[in-house]
C-alpha positions as CSV (number, residue, x, y, z in Angstrom):
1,X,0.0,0.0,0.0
2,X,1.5,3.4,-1.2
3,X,2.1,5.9,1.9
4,X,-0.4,9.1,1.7
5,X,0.4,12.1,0.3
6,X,3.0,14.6,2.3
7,X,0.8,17.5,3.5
8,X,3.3,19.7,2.1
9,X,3.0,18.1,-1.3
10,X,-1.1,18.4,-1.2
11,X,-0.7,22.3,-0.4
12,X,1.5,23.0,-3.1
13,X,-0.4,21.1,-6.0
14,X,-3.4,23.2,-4.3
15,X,-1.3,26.1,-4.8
16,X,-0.4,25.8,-8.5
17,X,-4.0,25.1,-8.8
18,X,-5.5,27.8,-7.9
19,X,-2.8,29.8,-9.7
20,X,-3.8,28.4,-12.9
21,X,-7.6,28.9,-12.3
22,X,-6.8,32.5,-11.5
23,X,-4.5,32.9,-14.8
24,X,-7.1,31.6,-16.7
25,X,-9.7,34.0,-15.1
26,X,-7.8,37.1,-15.4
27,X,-7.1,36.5,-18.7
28,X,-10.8,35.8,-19.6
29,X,-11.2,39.5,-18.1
30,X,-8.5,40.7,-20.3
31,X,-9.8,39.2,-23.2
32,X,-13.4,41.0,-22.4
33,X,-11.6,44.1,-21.8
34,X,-9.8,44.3,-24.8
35,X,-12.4,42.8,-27.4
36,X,-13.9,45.4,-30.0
37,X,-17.1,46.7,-28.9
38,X,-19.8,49.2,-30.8
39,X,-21.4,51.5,-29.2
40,X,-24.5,53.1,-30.1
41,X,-24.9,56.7,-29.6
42,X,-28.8,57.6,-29.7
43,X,-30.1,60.8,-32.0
44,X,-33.1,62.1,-32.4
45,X,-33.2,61.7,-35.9
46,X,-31.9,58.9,-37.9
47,X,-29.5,59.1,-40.9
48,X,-25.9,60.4,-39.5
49,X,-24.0,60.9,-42.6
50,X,-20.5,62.1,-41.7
51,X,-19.1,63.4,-38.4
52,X,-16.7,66.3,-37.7
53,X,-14.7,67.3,-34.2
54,X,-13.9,71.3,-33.1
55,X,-10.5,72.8,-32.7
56,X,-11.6,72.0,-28.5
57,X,-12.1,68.0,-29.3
58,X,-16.0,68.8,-29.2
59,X,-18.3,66.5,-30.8
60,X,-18.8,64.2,-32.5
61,X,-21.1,67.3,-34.7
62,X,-23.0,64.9,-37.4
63,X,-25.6,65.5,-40.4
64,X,-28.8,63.9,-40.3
65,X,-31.9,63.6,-42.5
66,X,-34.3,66.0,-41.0
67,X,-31.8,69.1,-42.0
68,X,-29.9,69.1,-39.2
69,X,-26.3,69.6,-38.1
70,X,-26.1,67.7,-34.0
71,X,-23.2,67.9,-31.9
72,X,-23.2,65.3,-28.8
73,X,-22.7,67.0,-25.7
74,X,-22.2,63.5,-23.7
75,X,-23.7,60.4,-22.7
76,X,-26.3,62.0,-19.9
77,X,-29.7,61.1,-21.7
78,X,-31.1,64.0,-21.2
79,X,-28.2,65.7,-22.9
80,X,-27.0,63.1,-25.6
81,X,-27.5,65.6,-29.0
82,X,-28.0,68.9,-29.7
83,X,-29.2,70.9,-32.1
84,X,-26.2,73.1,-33.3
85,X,-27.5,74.5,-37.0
86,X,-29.6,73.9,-39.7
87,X,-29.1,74.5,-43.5
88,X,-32.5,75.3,-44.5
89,X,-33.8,78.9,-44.1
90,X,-37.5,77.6,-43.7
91,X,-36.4,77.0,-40.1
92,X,-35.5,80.4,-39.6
93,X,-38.6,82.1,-41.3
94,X,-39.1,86.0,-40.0
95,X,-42.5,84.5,-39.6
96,X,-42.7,82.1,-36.5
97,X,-45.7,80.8,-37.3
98,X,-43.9,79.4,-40.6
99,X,-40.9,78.4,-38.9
100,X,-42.2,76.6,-35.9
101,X,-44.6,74.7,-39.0
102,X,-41.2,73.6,-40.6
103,X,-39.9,72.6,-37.2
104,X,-43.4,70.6,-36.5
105,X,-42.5,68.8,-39.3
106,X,-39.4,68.4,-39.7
107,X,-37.8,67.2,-36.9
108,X,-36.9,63.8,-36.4
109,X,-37.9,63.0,-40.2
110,X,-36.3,60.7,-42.4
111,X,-38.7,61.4,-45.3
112,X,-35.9,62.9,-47.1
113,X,-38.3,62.6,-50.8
114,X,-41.1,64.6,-49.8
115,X,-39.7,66.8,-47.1
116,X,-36.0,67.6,-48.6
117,X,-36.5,70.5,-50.2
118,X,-38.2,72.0,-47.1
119,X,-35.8,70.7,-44.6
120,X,-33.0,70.4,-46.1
121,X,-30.3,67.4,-46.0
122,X,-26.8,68.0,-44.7
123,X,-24.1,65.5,-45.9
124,X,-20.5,66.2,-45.9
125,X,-19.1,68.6,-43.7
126,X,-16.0,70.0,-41.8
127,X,-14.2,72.8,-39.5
128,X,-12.4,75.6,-40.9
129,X,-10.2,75.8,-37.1
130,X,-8.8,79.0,-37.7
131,X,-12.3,81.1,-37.8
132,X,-14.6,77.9,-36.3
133,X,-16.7,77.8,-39.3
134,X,-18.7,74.6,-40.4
135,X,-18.9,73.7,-43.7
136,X,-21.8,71.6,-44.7
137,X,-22.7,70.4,-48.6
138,X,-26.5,69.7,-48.4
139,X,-28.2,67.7,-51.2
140,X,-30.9,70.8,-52.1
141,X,-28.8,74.0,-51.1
142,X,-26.0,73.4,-52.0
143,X,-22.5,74.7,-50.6
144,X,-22.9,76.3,-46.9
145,X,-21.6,77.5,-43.9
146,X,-22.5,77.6,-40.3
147,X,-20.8,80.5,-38.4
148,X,-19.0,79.6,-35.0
149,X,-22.3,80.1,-33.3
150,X,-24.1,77.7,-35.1
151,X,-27.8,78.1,-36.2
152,X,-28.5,79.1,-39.8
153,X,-26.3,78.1,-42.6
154,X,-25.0,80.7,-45.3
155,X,-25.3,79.6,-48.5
156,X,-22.0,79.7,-50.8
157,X,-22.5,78.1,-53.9
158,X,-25.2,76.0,-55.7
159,X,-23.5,75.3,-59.1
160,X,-19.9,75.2,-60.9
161,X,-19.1,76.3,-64.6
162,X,-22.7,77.0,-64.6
163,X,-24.0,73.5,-64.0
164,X,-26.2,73.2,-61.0
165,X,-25.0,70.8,-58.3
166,X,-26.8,67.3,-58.5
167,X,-26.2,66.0,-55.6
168,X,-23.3,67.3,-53.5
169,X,-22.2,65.0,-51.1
170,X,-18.6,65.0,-49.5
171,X,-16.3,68.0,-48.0
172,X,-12.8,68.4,-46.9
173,X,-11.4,71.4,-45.4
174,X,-7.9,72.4,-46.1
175,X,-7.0,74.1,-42.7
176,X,-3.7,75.7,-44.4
177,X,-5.5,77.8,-47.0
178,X,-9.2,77.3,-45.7
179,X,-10.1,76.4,-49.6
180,X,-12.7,73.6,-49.6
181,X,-13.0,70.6,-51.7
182,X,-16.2,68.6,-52.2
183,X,-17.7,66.4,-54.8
184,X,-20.9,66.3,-56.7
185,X,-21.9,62.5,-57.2
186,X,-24.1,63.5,-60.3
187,X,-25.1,66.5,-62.1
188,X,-28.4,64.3,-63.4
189,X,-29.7,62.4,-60.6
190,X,-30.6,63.5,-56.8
191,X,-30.1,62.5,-53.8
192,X,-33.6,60.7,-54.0
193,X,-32.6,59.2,-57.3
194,X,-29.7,56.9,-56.6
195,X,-31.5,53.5,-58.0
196,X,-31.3,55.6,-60.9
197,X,-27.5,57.0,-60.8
198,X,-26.1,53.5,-60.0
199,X,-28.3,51.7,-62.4
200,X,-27.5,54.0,-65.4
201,X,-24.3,54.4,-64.5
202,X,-24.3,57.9,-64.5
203,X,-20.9,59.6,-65.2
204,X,-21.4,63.3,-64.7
205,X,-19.9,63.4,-61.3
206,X,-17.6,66.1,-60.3
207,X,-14.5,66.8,-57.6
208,X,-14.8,70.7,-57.1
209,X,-12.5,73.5,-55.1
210,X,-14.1,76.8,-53.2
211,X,-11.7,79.3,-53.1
212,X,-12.2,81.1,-49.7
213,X,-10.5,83.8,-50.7
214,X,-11.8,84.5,-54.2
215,X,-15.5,82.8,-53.2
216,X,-15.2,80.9,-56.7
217,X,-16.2,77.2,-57.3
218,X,-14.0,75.5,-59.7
219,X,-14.0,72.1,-61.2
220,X,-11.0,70.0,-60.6
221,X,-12.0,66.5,-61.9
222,X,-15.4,66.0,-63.8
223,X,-16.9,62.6,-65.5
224,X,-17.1,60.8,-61.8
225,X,-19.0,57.6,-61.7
226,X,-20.7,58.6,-58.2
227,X,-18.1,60.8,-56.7
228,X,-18.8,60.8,-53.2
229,X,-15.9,61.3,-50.7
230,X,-12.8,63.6,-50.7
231,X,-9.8,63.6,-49.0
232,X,-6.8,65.6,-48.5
233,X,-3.0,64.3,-47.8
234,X,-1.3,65.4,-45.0
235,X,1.1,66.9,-46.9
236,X,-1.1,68.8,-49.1
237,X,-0.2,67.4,-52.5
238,X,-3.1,65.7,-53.2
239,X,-6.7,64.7,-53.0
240,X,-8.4,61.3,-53.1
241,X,-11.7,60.9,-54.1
242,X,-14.0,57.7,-54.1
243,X,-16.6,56.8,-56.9
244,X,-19.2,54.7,-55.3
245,X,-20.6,53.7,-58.6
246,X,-17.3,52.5,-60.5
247,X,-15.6,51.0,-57.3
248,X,-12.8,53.0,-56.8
249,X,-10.2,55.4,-55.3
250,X,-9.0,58.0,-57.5
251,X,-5.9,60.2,-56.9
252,X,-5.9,64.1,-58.1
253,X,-2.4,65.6,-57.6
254,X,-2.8,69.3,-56.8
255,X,1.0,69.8,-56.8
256,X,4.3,68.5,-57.9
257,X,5.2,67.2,-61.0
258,X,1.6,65.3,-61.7
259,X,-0.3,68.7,-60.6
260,X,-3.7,69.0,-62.2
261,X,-3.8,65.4,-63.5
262,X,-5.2,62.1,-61.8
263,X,-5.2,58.5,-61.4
264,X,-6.8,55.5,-60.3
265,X,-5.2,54.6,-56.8
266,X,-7.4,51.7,-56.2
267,X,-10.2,49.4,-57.3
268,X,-12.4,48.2,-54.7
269,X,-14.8,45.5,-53.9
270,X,-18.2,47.2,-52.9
271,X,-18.9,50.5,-53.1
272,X,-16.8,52.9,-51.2
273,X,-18.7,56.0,-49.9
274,X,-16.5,58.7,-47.5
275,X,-12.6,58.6,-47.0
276,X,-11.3,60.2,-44.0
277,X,-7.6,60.9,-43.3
278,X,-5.9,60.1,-40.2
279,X,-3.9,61.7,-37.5
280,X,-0.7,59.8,-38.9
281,X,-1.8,60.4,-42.8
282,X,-3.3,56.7,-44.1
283,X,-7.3,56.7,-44.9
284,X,-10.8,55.3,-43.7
285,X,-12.9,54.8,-46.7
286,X,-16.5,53.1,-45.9
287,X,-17.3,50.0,-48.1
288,X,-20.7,48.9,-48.7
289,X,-20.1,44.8,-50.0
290,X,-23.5,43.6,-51.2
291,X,-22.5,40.1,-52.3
292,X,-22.1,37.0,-51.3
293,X,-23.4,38.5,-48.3
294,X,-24.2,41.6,-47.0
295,X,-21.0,43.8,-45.1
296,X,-20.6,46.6,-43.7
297,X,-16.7,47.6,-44.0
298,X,-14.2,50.2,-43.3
299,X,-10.9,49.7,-45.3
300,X,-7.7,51.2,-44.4
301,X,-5.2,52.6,-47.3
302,X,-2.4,54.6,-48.0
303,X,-2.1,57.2,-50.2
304,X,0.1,54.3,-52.7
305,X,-3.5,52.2,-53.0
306,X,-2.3,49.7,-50.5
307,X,-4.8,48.0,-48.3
308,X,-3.6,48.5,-44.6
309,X,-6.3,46.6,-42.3
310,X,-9.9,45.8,-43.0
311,X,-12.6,45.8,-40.5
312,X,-16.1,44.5,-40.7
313,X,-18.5,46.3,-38.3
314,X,-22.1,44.5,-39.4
315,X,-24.1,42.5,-38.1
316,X,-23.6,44.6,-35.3
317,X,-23.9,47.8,-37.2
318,X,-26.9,47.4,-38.2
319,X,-27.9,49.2,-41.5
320,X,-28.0,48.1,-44.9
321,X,-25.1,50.8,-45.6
322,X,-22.6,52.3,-44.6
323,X,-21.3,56.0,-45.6
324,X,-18.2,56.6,-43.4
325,X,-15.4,55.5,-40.9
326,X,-13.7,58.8,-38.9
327,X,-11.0,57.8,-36.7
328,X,-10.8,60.4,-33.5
329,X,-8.9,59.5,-30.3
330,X,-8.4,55.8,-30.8
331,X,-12.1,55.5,-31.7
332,X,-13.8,55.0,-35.2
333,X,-16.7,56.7,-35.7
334,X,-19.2,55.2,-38.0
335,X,-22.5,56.4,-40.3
336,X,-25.3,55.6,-42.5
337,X,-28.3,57.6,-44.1
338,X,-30.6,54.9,-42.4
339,X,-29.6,54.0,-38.6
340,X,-30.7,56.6,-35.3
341,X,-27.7,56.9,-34.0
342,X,-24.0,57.3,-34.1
343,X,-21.6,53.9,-34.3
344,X,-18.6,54.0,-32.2
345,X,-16.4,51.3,-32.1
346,X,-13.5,50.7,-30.4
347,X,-10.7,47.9,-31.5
């Protein structure tokens, strides 16, 4: 018969036991900690199309479908968004019975086919840092601005080379010069008409510059498929632009030896919608895959067309598209023209 166990042998195995319970344990914590997570920031009206921060780190400030421009205040519920400006003048009619009508009906809409023209609908926009301005392109008014104050927009432009903007959709601020570049997906077909634009193929989409200085719009690239995001390099020396109808990045060179001329960068699979730049110069572009199966992407590329990392937010975020990835403070901000409220996920 074998002698029993030394005590001191029985509390050591006990020992290295329990340690390896507790490693496991703690690193089930640390694997919780550290997991991506989404979370959803609730709005009071859905459709948060793009996202920009203030000189202070305030924000996120987002465009939604009832004409308004929201910036979140924090995550108290009784604070959440707030109403910062507005592009449409209806809301701020010298009558007040006219303009608390338009706010009666407005708010909180996404019926962006009927009510558009009457409430506008804010889609790209971005801080000038040096006066606090907010630029906003809005599908019916065109080229705006919302003074440091917010409230009403100004409006600055509503056509190039005498061709009425379509369907103006992204904006990028260059905070050197405060010139801003934004694109017109289609000179034919609304922002209530994309079935149309994508099924046709439409190819009178435009990348355009507005000369702060001079107040002029000029074209810089023309015969987009569905130009829809722009972004500027760190460096200044050029622009990328996405077509969400031919799949692609395109590359505009506004100096250097290349200056005025552009190229393809990149062909993509699924439709890209806005590229932002980030802190250390690569890009976000949001990427809509419809087949095999449904995807809601953000892609991240350098200004040489290489593919960097790719994420995959959906099922979680949960919208049949998506229309941009902002990276701020470690966190990516996400949108669509269909979900009430703002994505934020964090890797």
């Amino acid at each position: 018969m074998d002698p029993p166990p030394h005590p001191k042998n029985m509390t050591m195995t006990m020992a290295m036991a329990m340690l390896y319970i507790f490693t496991l344990f703690f690193s089930f914590l640390r694997a919780i900690h550290s997991a991506p997570s989404l979370q959803k920031l609730p709005l009071p009206s859905p459709g948060p199309e793009s996202f920009a921060f203030d000189l202070l780190g305030g924000g996120p400030y987002t465009t939604v479908a009832d004409g308004r421009i929201l910036k979140y205040r924090g995550p108290n519920i009784n604070i959440g968004f707030v109403e910062y400006g507005f592009t449409s003048p209806n809301r701020h009619n010298y009558s007040l019975e006219i303009s608390f009508r338009t706010r009666a009906i407005c708010d909180g809409t996404n019926n962006t086919a009927t009510l558009g023209p009457t409430c506008g609908r804010p889609l790209g926009l971005g801080f000038y840092n040096l006066t606090g301005e907010l630029f906003v392109v809005d599908a019916f008014y065109g080229l705006v601005v919302v003074g440091p104050n917010g409230g009403l927009a100004t409006q600055l432009a509503t056509s190039a080379n005498g061709v009425p903007f379509g369907f103006p959709d992204g904006l990028e601020v260059d905070q050197f010069t405060g010139n801003v570049y934004f694109t017109d997906a289609s000179a034919t077909y609304g922002i209530n008409q994309i079935d149309q634009l994508t099924s046709t193929r439409d190819a009178t989409g435009r990348l355009l510059k507005y000369d702060g200085r001079t107040r002029n719009v000029t074209v810089l690239l023309s015969g987009l498929a569905g130009a829809s995001g722009v972004a500027l390099s760190k460096d200044r020396s050029f622009l990328l632009v996405t077509e969400f109808v031919n799949a692609r990045v395109q590359k505009y060179w506004l100096n250097g030896p290349k200056a005025n001329t552009s190229e393809i960068l990149l062909n993509l699979t699924g439709s890209p919608d806005k590229i932002k730049r980030t802190i250390l110069g690569d890009f976000w572009v949001a990427v809509t895959v419809q087949t095999p199966s449904l995807a809601l992407n953000g892609q991240r590329i350098d200004g040489f067309g290489n593919v960097l990392e790719t994420l995959t937010f959906s099922p979680e975020f949960n919208s049949s598209l998506i229309t941009e990835v902002q990276e701020y403070k470690g966190a990516l901000y996400l949108g669509s023209l269909y979900v009430g409220y703002v994505g934020v996920y964090r890797p």
